[in-house]
Phi, psi and omega in degrees: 000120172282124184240135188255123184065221160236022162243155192254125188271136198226142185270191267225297184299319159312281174339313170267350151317289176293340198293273183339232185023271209300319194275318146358271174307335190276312167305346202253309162298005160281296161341269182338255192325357208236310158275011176266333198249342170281291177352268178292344168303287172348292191294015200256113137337149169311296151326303193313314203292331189264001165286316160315313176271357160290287197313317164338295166321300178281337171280310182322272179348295188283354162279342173264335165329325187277125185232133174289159167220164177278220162270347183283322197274323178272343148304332163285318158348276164350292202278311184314265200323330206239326143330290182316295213276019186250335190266334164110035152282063184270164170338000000 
């Protein structure tokens, strides 16, 4: 490999060499994790497991609940939520 200036000409065959790698590495860390959690799942009581899987449930639920805005939308928000609270609207 020559390197010309500052850019380095790199071919067709690196680039997918790493793209595989990269993916690699993201399964083996998927795996890792996947077996960390049957792992310590195991060792939970029956109660333990269904308390846990109650909070799962319910963080799933409240991720989907959740929705973006942009910034403009979340200012009207704002300025709405801090009116109210100027009008003696509280909690």
């Amino acid at each position: 490999m020559q390197v010309t200036g500052h850019v380095i000409p790199i071919s067709v065959d690196v680039l997918a060499f790493k793209k595989v790698n990269l993916y690699k590495l993201f399964f083996m860390a998927a795996q890792s994790l996947e077996n960390d959690f049957v792992k310590y799942w195991s060792m939970l009581t029956d109660v333990e497991k269904e308390s846990l899987l109650t909070v799962a449930k319910n963080y799933a639920h409240l991720k989907q609940e959740t929705r973006n805005i942009d910034i403009k939308q979340y200012n009207i928000e704002i300025d709405e939520a801090v009116a109210r609270v100027e009008g003696g609207e509280y909690l």
